[in-house]
Backbone as ProteinMPNN parsed JSONL, in Angstrom:
{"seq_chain_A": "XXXXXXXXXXXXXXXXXXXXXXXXXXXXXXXXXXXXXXXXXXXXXXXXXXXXXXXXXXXXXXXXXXXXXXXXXXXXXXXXXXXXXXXXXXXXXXXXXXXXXXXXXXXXXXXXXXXXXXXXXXXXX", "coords_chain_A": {"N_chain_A": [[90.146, 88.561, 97.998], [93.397, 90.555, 98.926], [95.811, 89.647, 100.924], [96.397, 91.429, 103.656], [99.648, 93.535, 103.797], [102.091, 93.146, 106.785], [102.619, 95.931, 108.702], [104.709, 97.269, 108.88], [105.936, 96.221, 106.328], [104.916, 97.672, 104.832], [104.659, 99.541, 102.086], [106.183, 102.836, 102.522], [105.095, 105.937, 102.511], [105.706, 109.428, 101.832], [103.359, 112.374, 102.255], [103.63, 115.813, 100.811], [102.344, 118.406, 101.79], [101.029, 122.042, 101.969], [98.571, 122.489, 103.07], [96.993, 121.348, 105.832], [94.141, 120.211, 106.425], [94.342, 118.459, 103.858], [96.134, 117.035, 103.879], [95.506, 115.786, 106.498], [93.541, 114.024, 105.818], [94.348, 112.706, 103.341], [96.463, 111.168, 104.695], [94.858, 109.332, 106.542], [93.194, 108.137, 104.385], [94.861, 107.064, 102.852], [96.135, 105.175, 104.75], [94.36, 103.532, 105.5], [94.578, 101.814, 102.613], [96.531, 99.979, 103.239], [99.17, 101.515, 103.232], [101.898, 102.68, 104.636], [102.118, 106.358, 105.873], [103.69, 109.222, 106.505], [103.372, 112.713, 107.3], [104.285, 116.022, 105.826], [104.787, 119.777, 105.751], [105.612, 121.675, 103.152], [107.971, 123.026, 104.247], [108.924, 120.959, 105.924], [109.753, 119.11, 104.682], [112.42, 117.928, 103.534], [113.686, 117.696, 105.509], [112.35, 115.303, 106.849], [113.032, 113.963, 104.691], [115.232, 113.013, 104.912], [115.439, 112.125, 107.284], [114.128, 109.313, 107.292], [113.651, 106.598, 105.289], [111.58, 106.448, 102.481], [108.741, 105.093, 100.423], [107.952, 106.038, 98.414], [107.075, 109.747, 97.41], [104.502, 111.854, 97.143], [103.647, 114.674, 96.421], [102.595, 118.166, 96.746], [102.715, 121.032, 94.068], [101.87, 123.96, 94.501], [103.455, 125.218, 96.58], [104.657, 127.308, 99.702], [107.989, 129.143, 99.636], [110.417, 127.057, 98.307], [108.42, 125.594, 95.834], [106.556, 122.507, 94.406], [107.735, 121.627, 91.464], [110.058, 122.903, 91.768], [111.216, 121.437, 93.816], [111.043, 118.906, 93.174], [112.998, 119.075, 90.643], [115.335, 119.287, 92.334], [115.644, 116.664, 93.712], [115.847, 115.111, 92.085], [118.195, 115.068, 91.298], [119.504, 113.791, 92.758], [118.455, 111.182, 94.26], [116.094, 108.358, 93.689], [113.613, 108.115, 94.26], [110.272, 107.307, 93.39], [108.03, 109.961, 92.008], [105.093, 111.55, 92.82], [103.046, 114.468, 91.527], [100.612, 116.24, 92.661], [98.558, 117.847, 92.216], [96.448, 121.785, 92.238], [97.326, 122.833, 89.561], [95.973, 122.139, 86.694], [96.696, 122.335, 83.846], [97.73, 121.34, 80.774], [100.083, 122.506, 80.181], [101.694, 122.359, 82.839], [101.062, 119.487, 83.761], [102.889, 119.104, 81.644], [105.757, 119.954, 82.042], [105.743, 118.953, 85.141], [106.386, 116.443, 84.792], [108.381, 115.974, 82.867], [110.465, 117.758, 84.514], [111.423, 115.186, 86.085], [109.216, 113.791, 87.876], [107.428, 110.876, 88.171], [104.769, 110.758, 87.618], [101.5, 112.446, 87.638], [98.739, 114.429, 89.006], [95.811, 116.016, 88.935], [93.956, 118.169, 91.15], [90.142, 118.462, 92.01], [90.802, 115.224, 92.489], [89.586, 112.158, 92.615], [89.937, 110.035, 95.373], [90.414, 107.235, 95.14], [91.507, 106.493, 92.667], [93.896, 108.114, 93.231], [95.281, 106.262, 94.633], [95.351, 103.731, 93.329], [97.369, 104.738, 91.006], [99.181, 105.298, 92.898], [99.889, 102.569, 93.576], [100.336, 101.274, 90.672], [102.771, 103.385, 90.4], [104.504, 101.651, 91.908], [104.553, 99.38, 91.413]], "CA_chain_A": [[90.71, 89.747, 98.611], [94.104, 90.21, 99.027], [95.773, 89.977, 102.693], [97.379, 92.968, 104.115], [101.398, 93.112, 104.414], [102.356, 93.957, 108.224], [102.55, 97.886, 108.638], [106.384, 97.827, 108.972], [106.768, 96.34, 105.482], [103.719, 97.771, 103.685], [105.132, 100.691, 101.339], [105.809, 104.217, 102.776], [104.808, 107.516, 101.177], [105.866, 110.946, 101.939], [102.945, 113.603, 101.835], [103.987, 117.123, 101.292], [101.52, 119.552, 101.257], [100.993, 122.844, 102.883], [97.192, 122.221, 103.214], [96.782, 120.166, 106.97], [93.198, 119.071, 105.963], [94.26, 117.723, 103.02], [97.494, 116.2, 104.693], [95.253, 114.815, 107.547], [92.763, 113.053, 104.803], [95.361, 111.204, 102.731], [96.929, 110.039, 105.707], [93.789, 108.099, 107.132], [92.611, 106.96, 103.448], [96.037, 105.597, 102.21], [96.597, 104.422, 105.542], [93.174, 102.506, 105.405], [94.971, 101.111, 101.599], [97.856, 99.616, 103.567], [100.11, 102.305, 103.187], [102.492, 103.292, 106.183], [102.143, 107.513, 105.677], [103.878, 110.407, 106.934], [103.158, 113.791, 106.355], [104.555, 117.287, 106.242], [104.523, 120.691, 105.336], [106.808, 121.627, 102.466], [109.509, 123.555, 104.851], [109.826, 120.345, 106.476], [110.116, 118.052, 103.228], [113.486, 117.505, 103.204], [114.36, 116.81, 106.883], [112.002, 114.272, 106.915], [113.514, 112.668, 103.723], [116.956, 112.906, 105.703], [115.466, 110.885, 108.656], [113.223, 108.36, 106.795], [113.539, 105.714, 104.097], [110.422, 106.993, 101.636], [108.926, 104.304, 98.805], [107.096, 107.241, 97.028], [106.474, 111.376, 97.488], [103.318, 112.325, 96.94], [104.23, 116.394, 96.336], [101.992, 119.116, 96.251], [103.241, 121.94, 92.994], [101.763, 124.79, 94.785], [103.959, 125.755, 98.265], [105.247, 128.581, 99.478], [108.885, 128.862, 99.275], [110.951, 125.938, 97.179], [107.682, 124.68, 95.06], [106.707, 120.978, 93.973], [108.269, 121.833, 90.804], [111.841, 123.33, 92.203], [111.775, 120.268, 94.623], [111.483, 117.761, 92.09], [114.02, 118.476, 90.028], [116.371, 119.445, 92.948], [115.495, 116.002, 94.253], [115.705, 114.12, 91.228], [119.675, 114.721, 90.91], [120.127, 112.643, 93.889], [117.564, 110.107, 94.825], [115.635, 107.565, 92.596], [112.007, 107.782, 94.823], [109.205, 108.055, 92.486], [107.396, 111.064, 92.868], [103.441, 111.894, 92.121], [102.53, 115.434, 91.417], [98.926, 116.005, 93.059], [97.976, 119.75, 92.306], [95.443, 122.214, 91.787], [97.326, 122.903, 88.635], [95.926, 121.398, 85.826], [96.644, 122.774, 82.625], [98.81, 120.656, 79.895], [101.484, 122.79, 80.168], [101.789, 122.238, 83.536], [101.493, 118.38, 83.662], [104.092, 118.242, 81.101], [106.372, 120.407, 82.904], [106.278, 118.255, 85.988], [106.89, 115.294, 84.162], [110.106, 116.276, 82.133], [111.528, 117.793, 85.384], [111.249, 114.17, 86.959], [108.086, 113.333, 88.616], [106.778, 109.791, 87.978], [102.981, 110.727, 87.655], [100.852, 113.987, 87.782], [97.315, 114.177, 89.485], [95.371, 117.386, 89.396], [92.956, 118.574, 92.596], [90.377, 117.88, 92.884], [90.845, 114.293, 92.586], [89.338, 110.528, 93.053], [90.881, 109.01, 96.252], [90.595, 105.352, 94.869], [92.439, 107.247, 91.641], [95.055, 108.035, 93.384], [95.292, 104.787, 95.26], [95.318, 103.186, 92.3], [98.51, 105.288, 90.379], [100.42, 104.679, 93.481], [99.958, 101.407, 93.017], [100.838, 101.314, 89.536], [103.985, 103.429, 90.073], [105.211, 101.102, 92.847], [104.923, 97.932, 90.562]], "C_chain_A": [[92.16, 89.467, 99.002], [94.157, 90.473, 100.698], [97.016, 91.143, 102.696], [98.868, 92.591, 104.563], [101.488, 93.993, 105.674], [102.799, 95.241, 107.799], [103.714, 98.136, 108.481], [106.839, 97.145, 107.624], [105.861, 96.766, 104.233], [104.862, 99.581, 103.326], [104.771, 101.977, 102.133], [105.988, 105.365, 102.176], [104.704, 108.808, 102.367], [104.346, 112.052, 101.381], [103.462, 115.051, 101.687], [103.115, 118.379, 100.463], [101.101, 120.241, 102.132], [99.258, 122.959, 103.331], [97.008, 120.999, 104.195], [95.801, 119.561, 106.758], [93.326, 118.284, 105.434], [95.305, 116.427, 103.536], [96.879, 115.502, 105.743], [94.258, 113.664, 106.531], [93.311, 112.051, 103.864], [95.98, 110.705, 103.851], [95.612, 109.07, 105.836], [93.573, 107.398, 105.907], [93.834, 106.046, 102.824], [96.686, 105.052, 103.506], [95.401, 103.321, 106.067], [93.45, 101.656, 103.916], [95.804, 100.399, 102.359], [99.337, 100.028, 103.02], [100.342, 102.836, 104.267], [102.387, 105.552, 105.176], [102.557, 108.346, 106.651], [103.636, 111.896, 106.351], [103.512, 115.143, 106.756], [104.588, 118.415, 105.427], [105.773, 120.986, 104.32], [108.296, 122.638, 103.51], [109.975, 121.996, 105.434], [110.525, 118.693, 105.754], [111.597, 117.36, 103.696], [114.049, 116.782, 104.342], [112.814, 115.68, 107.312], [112.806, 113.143, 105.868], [115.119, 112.608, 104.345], [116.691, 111.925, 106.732], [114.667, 109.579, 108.103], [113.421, 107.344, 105.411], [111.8, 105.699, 103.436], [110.08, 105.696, 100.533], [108.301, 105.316, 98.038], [107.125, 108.656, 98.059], [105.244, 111.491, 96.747], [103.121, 113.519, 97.539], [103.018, 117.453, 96.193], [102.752, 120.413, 95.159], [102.831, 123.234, 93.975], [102.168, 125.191, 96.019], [104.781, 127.155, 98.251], [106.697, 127.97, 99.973], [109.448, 127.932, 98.328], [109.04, 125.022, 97.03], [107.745, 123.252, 94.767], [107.396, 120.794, 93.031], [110.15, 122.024, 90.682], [111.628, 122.199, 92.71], [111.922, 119.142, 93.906], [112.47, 117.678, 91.367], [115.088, 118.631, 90.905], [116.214, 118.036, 93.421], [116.278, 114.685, 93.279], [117.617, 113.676, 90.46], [120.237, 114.005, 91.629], [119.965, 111.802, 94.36], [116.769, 110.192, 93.494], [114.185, 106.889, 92.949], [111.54, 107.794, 94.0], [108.537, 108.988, 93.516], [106.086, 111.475, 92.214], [103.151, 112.995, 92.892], [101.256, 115.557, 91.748], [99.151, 117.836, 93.117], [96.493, 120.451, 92.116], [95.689, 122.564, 89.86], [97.697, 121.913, 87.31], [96.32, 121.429, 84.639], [97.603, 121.549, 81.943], [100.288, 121.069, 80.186], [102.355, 122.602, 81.34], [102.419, 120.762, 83.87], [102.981, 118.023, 82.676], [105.567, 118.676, 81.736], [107.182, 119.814, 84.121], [106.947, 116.719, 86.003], [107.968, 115.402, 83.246], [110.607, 116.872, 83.256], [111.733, 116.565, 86.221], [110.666, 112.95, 87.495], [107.339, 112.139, 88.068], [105.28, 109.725, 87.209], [102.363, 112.196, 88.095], [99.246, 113.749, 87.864], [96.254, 115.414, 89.965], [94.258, 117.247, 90.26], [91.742, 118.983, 91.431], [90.581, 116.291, 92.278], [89.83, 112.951, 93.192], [90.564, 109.705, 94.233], [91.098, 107.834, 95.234], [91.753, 105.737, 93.452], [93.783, 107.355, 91.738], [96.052, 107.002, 94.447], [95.932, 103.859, 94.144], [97.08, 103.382, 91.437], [99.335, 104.799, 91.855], [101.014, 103.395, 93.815], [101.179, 100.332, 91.932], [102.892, 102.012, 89.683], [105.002, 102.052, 91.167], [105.479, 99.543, 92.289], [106.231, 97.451, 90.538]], "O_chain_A": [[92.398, 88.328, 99.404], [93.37, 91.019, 101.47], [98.004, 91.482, 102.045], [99.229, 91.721, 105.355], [101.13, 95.168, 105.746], [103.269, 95.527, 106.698], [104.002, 99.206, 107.945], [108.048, 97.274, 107.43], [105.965, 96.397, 103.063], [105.472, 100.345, 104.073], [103.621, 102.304, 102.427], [106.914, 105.702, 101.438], [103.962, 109.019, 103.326], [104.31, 112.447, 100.216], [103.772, 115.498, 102.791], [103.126, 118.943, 99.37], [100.714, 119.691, 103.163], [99.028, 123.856, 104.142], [96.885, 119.856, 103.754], [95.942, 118.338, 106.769], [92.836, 117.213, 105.791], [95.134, 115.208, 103.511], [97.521, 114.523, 106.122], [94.434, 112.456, 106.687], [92.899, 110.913, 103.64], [95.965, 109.474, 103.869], [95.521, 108.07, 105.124], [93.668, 106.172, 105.963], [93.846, 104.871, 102.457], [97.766, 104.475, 103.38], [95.599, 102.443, 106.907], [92.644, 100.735, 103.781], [95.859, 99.51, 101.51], [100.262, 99.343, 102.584], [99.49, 103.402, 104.952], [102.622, 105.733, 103.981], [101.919, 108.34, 107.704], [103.703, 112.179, 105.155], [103.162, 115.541, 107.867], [104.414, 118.157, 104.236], [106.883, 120.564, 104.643], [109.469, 122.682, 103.14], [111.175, 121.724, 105.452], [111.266, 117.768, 106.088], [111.641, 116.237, 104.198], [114.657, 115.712, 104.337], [112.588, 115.59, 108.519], [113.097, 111.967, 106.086], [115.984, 111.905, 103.824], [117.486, 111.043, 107.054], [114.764, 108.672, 108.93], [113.127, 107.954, 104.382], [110.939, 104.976, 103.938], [111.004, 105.286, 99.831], [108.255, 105.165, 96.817], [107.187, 108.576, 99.286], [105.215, 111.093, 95.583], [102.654, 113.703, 98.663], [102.49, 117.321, 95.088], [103.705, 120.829, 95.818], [103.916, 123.676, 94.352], [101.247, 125.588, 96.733], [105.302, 127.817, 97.352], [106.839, 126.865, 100.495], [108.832, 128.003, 97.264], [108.573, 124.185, 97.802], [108.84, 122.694, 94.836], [108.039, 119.756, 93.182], [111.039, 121.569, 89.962], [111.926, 121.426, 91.8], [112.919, 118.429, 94.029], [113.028, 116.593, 91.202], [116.097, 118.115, 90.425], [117.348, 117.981, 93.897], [116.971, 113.727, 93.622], [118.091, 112.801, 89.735], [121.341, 113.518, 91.384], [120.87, 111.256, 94.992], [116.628, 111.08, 92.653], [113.65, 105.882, 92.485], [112.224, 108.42, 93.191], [108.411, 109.045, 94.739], [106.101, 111.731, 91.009], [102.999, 113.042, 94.112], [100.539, 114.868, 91.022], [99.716, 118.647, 93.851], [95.499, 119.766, 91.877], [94.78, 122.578, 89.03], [98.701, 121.307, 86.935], [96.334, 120.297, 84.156], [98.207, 120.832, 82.741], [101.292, 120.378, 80.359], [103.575, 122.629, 81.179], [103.6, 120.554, 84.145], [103.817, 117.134, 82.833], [106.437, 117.822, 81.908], [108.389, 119.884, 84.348], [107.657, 116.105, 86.799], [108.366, 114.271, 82.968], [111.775, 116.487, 83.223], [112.309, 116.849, 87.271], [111.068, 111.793, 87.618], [106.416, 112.513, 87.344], [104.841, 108.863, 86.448], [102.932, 112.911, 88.919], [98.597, 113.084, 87.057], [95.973, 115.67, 91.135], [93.572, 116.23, 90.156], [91.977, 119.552, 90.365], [90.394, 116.42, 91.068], [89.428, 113.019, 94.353], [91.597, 109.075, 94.006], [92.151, 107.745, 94.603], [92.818, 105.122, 93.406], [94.654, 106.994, 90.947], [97.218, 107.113, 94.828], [97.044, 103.35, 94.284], [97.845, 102.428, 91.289], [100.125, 103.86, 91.753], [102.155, 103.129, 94.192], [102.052, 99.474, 92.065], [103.903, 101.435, 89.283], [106.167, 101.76, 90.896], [106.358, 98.76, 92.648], [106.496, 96.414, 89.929]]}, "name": "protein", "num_of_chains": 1, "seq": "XXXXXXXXXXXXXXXXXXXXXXXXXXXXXXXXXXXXXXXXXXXXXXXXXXXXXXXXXXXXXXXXXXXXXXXXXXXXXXXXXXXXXXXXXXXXXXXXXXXXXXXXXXXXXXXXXXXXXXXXXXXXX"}
């Protein structure tokens, strides 16, 4: 088993999704992976990434106002986070979509915690 890196240098990830259940449930399970997590609603996306040094976003596609979609590529002209798409929408056209405007990785709802444990993993290699 590996040993856990102290909390202040274990990787931190941005949630943003307008769904608080879901936003209170990835906090506790990727903060039971040894992932530091914050999490907020997409209005307040951005002024968190203004006060915070982020190692990943982990975006919801479906918000109201500026979308996962608009935010990615508005994001992606200025910062070099990776970013993993977690949606309800699955379709092809969709995934490919979010992945040519940017986005590291695409993970449609519902999802495998350990799944997406796993990819953030992988992108953080």
């Amino acid at each position: 088993m590996l040993a856990s890196a102290p909390m202040d240098e274990a990787p931190h990830i941005l949630v943003v999704d307008d769904d608080r259940r879901l936003r209170d449930l990835l906090q506790r399970f990727l903060s039971e992976h040894d992932f530091r997590v914050t999490t907020a609603r997409a209005a307040d996306a951005r002024q968190h990434m203004n006060a915070f040094a982020f190692d990943l976003l982990v975006l919801d596609v479906m918000m109201p106002g500026e979308s996962g979609f608009e935010l990615t590529q508005s994001l992606r002209s200025t910062i070099d986070m990776p970013i993993l798409l977690l949606t309800a929408r699955a379709e092809a056209e969709d995934r490919i979509t979010g992945l040519e405007l940017g986005a590291d990785d695409y993970l449609a709802k519902p999802f495998e915690p350990r799944e997406l444990v796993a990819r953030i993993r992988s992108i953080l290699r």
